[in-house]
C-alpha positions as CSV (number, residue, x, y, z in Angstrom):
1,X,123.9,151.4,156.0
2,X,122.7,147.8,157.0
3,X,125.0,144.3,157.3
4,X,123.2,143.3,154.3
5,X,123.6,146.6,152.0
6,X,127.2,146.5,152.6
7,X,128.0,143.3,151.8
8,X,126.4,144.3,148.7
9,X,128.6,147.0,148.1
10,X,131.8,145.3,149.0
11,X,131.1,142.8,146.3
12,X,130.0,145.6,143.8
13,X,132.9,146.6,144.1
14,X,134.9,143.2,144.2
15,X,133.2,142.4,141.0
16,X,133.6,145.8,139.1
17,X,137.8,146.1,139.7
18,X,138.0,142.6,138.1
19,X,138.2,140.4,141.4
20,X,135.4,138.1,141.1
21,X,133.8,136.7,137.9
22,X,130.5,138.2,136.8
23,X,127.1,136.5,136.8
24,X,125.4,137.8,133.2
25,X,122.0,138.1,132.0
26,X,122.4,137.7,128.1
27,X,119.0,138.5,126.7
28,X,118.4,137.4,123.0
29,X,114.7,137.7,121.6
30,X,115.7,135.8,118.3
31,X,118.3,133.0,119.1
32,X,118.6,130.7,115.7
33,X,122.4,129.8,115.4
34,X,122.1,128.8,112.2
35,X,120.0,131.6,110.4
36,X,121.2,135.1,111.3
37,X,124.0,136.5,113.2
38,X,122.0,137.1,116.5
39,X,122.2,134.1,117.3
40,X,126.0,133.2,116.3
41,X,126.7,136.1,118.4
42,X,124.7,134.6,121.6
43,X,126.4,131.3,120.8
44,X,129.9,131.9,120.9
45,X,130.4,135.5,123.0
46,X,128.6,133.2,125.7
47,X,130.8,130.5,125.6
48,X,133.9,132.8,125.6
49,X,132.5,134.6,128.7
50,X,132.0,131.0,130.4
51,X,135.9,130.1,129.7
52,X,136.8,133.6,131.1
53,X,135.0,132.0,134.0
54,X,131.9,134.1,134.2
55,X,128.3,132.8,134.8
56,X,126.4,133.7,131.7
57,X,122.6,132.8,131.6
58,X,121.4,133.0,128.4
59,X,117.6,134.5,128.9
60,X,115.6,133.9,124.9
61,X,112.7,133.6,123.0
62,X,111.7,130.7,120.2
63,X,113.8,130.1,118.1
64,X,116.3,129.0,121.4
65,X,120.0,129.5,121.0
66,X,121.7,126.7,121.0
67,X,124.7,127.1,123.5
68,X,127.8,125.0,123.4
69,X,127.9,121.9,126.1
70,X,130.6,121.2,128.6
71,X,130.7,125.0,129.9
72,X,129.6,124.8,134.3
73,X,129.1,128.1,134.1
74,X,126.7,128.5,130.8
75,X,122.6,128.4,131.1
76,X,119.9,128.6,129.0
77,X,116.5,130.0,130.2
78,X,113.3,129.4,128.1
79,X,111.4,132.8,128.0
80,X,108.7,131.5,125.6
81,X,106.7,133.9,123.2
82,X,103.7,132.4,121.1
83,X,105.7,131.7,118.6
84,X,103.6,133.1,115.8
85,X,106.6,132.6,112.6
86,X,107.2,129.0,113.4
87,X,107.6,126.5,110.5
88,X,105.1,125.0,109.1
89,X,102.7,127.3,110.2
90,X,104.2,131.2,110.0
91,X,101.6,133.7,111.1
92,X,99.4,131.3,113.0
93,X,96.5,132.3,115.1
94,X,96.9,130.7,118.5
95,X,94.2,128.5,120.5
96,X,92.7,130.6,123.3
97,X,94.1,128.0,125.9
98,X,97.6,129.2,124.3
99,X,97.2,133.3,125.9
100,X,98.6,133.5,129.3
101,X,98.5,137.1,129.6
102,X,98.1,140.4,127.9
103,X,101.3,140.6,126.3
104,X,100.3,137.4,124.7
105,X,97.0,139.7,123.1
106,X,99.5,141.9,122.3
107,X,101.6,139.7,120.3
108,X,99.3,138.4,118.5
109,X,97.1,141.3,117.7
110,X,100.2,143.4,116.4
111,X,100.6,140.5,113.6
112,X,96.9,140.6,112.7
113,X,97.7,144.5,111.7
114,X,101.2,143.4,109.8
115,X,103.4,144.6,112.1
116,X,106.0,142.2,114.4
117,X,106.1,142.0,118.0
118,X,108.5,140.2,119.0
119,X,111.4,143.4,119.9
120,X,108.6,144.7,122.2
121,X,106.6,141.6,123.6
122,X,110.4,139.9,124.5
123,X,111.6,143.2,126.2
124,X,108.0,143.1,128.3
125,X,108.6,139.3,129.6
126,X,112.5,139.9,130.0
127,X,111.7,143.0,132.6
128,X,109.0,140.6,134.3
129,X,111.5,138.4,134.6
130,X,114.3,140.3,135.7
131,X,112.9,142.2,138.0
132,X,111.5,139.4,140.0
133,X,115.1,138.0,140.0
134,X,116.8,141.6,141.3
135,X,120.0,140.7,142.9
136,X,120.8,137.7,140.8
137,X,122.9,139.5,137.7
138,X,125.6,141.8,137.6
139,X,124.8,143.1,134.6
140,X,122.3,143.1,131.8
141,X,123.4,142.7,128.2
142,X,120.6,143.3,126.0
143,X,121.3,141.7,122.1
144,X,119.5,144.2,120.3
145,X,116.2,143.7,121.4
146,X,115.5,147.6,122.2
147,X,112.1,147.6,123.1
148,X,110.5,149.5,126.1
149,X,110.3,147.1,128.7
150,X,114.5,147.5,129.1
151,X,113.7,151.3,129.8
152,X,113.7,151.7,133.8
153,X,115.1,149.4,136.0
154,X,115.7,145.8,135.2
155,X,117.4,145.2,138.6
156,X,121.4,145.5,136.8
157,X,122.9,148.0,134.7
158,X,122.6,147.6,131.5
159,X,124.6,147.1,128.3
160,X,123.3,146.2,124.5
161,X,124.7,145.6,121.7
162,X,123.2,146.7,118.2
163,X,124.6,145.1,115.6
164,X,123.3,147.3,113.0
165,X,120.3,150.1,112.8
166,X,117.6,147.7,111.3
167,X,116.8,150.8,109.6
168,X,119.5,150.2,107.2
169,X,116.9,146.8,106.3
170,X,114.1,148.8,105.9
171,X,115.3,151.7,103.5
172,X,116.7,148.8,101.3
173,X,113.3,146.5,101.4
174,X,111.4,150.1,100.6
175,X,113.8,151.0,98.0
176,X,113.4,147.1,96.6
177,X,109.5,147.6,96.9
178,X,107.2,148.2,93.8
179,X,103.8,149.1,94.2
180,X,102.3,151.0,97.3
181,X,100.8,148.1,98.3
182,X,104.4,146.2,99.1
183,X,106.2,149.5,100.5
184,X,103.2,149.8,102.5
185,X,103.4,146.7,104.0
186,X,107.3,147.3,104.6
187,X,106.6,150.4,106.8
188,X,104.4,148.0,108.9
189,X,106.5,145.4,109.5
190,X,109.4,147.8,110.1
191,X,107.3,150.1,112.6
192,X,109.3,148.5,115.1
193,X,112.3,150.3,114.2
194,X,110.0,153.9,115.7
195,X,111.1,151.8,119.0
196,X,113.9,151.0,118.9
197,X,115.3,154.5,117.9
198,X,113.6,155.8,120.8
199,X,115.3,153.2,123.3
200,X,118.5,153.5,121.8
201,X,118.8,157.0,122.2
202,X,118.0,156.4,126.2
203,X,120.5,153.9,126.5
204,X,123.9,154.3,128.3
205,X,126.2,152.1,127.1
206,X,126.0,150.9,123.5
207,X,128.1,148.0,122.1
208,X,128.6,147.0,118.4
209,X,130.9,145.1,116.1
210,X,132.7,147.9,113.6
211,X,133.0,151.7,112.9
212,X,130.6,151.5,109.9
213,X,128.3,150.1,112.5
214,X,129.5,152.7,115.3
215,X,129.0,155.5,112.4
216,X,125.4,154.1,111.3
217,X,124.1,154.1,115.0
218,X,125.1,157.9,115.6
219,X,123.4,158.8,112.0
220,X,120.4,156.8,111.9
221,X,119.4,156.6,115.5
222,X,120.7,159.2,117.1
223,X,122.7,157.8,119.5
224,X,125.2,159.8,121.3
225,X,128.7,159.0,120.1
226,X,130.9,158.8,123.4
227,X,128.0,156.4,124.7
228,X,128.7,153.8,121.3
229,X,131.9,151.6,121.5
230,X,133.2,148.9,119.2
231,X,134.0,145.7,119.9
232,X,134.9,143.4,116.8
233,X,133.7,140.0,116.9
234,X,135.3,137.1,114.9
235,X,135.3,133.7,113.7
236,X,135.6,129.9,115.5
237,X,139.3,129.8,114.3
238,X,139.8,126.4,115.6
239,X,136.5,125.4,114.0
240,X,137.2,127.1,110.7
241,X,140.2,126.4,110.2
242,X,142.2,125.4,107.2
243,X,141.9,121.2,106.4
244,X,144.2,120.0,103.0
245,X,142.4,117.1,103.1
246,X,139.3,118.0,102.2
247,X,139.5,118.3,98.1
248,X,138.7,121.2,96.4
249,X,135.6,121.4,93.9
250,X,136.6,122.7,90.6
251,X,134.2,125.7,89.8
252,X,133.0,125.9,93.3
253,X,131.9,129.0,94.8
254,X,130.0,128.9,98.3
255,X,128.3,131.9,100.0
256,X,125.9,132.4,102.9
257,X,122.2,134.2,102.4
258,X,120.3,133.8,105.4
259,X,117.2,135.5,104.0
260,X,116.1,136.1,100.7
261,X,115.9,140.3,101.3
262,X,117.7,142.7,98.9
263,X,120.2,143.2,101.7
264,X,122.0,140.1,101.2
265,X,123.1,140.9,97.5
266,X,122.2,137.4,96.3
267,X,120.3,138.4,92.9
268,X,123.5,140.1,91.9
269,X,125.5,137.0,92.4
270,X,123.0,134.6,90.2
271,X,123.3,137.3,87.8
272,X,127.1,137.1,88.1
273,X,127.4,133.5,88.2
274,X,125.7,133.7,84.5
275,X,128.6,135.9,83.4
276,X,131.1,133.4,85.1
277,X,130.1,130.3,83.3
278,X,130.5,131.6,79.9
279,X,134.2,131.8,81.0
280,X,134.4,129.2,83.2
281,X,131.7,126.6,82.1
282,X,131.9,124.3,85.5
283,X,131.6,127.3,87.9
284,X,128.7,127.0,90.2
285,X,127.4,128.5,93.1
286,X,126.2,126.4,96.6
287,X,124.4,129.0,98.9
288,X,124.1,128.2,102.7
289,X,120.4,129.5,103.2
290,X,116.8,127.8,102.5
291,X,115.8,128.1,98.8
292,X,113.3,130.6,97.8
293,X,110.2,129.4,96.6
294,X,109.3,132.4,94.5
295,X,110.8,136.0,94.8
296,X,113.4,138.2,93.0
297,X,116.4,135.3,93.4
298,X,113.7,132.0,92.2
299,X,113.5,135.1,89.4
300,X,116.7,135.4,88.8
301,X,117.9,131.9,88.5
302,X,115.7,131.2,86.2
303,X,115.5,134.2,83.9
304,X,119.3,133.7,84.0
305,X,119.2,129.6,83.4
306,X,121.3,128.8,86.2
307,X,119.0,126.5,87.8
308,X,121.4,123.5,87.2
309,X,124.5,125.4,88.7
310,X,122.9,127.0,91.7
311,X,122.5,124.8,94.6
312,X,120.8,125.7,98.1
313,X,121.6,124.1,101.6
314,X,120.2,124.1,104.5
315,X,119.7,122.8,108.2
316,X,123.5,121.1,107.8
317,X,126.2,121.1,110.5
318,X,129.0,122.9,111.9
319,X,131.3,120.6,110.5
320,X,129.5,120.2,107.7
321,X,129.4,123.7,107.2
322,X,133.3,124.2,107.0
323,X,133.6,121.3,104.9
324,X,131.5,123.2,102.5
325,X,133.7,126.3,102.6
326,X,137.2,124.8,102.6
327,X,135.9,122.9,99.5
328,X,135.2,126.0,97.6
329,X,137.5,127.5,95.0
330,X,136.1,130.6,96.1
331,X,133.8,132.4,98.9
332,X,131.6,135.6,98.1
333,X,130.3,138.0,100.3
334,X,127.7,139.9,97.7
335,X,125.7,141.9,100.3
336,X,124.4,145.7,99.7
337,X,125.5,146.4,103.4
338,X,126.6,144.5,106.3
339,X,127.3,145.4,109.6
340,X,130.3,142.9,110.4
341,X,129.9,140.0,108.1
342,X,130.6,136.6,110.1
343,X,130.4,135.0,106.5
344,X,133.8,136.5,105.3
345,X,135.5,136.3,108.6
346,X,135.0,132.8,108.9
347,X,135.4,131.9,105.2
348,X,138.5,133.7,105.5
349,X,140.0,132.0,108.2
350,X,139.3,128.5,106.9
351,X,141.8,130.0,103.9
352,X,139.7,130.1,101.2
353,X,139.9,132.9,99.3
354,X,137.4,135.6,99.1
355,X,135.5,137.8,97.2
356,X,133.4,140.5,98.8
357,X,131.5,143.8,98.3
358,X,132.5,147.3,99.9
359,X,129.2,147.3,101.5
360,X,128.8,148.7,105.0
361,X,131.4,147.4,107.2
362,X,132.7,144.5,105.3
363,X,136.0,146.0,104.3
364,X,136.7,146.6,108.0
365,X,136.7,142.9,107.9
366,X,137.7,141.8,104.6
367,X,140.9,144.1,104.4
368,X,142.4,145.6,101.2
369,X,141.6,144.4,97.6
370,X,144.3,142.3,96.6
371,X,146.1,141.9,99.7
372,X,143.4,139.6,101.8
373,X,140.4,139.6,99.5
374,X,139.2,140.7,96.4
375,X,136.9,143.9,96.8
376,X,134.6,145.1,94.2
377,X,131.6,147.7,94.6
378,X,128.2,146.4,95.9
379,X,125.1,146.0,93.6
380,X,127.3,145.5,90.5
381,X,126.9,142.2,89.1
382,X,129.6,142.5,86.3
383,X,132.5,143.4,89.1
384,X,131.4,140.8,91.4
385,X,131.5,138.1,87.8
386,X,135.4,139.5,86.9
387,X,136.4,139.1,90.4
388,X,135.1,135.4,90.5
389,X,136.3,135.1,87.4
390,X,139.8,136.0,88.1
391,X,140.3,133.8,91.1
392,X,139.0,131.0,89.3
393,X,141.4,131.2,86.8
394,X,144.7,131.7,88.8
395,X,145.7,129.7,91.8
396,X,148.5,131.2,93.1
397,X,146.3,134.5,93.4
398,X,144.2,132.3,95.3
399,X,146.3,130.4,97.9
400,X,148.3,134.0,98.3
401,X,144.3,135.5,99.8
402,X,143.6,132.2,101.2
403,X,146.8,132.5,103.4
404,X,146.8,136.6,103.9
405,X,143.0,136.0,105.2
406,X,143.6,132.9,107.8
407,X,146.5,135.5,108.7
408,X,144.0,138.8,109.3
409,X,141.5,136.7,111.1
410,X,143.8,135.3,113.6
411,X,145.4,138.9,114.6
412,X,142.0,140.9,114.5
413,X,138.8,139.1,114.6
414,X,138.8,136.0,117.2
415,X,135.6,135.6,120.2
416,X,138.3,135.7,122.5
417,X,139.1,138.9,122.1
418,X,135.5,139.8,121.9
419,X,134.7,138.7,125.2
420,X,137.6,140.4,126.8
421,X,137.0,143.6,125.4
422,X,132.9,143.0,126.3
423,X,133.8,142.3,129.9
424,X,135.6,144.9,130.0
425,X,132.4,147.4,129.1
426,X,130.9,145.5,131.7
427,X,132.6,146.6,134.2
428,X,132.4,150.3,133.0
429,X,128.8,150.5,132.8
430,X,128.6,148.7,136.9
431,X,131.2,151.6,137.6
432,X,128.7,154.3,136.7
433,X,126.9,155.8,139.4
434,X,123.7,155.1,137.8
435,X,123.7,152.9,134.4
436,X,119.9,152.6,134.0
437,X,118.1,153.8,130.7
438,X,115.9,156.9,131.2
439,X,112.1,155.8,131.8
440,X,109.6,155.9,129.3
441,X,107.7,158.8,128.5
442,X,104.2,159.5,129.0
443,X,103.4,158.8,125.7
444,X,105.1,155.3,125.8
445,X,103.8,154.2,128.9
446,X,100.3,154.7,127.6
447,X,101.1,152.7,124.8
448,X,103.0,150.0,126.5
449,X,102.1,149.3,130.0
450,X,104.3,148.3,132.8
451,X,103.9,144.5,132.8
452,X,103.8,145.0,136.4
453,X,100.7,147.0,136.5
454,X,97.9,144.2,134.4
455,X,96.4,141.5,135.6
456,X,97.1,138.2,133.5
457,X,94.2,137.3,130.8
């Protein structure tokens, strides 16, 4: 063994029994903060790892995460795609000075056939990149990318998280769909998810946020089970937190829809809302999303002449944001299925009151009906309306969940404890002998060439 190669070991091993911090390549293709959970995830498990004293480097794609300031040892790294869905031009067809190489022409000509790229043409650059950094990073952590360029060797050992089988999406969307047209259309976007399966299958160490998601993984992917382990993420707590100063809107309910896709529950909560106001004639309902232009919600609040009580918002603050939700009466989680559900965990531990669905692994986070939230069954617009209904009409009822949730949120679901128990996989999978994902098959590598191997366009 040379000088060199041992020094290399004796940090290896320095670093995986806990004795140095690590240096972390955190790889998110889709890093919006403020639309999806991807990238609340990227934001705040990256921060926590930086006050553990790690050095994370942040490695994503358009649209950026937006990392928290004042961390020395947090970096962002611009891996830039063609940004094809950008606003104001989603689906654009790029200038030809814009290609750089041929996973640019790949990018682009999976959109022109309906499909999206971005899993696959992120997990191309990020093994480009890796690899011509080998030796930087102790370890890999994948957010849910699981495309074929993380197969092989990316010059660490790898862990990802999946927050959910995005197959879970897709069988919703197609079950939504009418006409063959639109469920057509929805196999093609979703194709993606063929992909994914296979990668996830390959991978050795699996992270995700609950049991429902653990359970949902093994079922619809295939993944082995000893290979998936949980790790519950949480809520800010000192960001939302509870505030007595900020009044309380009579009538106010306030929920999250990031995307206007039957997964999210939101038609069932118009249609609720409706129910609500002929009880409670100043209920209305603020949703933290962009408003739909036309769809089955734009449907729904009008068919159900709501339009003056149903309010959207949109590109607002942090602080703004928990404003918002300590001034609501009430907070409602409405979703079919959820994976984790940031939006009750945080709503909860600001002390409002919640109601939520049983869908996927909400009630992991929510707790039990009537002790920290008010559970009703998912896709059932009259349970959701008497469980708004109720809290509206009985304080006490609603500062006893308010209290009970701040409570369940503080001993179960905080980013502190989710970077702990992260690191912690870390150093398992750099333990392992040999942590790297199988390599492609022949099929695959036909069908998605090493980066390595093409010239640039």
């Amino acid at each position: 063994m040379t000088a060199e190669a041992s020094r290399a070991r004796s940090r290896r091993d320095l670093v995986v029994n806990g004795e140095l911090p690590l240096t972390i390549a955190l790889l998110t293709y889709k890093g919006n903060p403020f639309c999806g959970g991807q990238g609340v995830y990227v934001r705040h498990l990256s921060r926590e790892l930086a006050r553990l004293g790690h050095r994370v480097e942040v490695i994503g794609s358009q649209p950026y995460p937006v990392l928290d300031e004042g961390y020395a040892g947090l970096s962002l790294t611009e891996l830039p795609s063609l940004d094809l869905y950008r606003q104001p031009d989603p689906f654009r067809t790029p200038g030809r000075d814009e290609y750089r190489d041929w996973v640019d022409a790949l990018e682009v000509a999976t959109m022109w056939t309906g499909g999206f790229p971005e899993p696959l043409t992120f997990s191309l650059r990020a093994r480009r990149h890796l690899r011509a950094r080998r030796g930087e990073f102790d370890v890999v952590h994948d957010n849910q990318t699981l495309g074929y360029g993380l197969l092989g060797d990316v010059g660490a050992p790898l862990v990802t998280t999946i927050h959910h089988p995005i197959t879970v999406d897709r069988q919703l969307e197609l079950d939504a769909a009418e006409g063959w047209k639109r469920r057509y259309s929805v196999r093609r976007w979703y194709a993606f998810t063929r992909m994914q399966k296979r990668v996830a299958r390959r991978l050795p160490s699996v992270l995700t946020v609950s049991g429902t998601s653990r359970q949902e993984i093994v079922d619809h992917l295939g993944v082995r089970r000893d290979r998936v382990h949980v790790v519950h993420i949480g809520a800010d707590t000192e960001l939302f937190s509870p505030d007595p100063s900020v009044p309380v809107v009579p009538g106010r309910i306030v929920t999250t829809s990031s995307a206007d896709v039957p997964l999210k529950g939101l038609v069932y909560l118009v249609e609720a809302l409706a129910k609500v106001r002929t009880e409670h004639p100043g209920a209305h309902l603020v949703v933290v999303g962009k408003r739909p232009t036309g769809g089955p919600v734009a449907q729904a609040v009008e068919r159900y002449g709501v339009e003056g009580a149903v309010e959207f918002v949109k590109g607002i603050s942090d602080a703004e944001l928990v404003d918002l939700v300590r001034s609501a009466e009430v907070a409602c989680v409405p979703s079919l299925y959820e994976g984790f559900s940031l939006p009750a965990a945080e709503a909860m531990a600001t002390g409002t009151p919640l109601v939520a669905t049983t869908g996927g692994a909400i009630p992991e986070v929510a707790g039990p009906d009537g002790e920290t939230c008010l559970a009703v069954p998912p896709g059932d617009a009259g349970a959701l309306a008497a469980g708004l209904s109720r809290l509206l009409g009985d304080p006490e009822l609603r500062a006893r969940l308010g209290a009970a949730g701040r409570e369940r949120v503080l001993k179960h679901f905080t980013w502190a404890r989710a970077a702990e128990g992260t690191v912690a996989h870390y150093r398992e999978a750099m333990a392992r002998p040999s942590s790297a994902p199988a390599a492609r098959t022949a099929t695959e590598a036909v069908a998605v060439p090493d980066p390595e191997s093409r010239a640039t366009c």
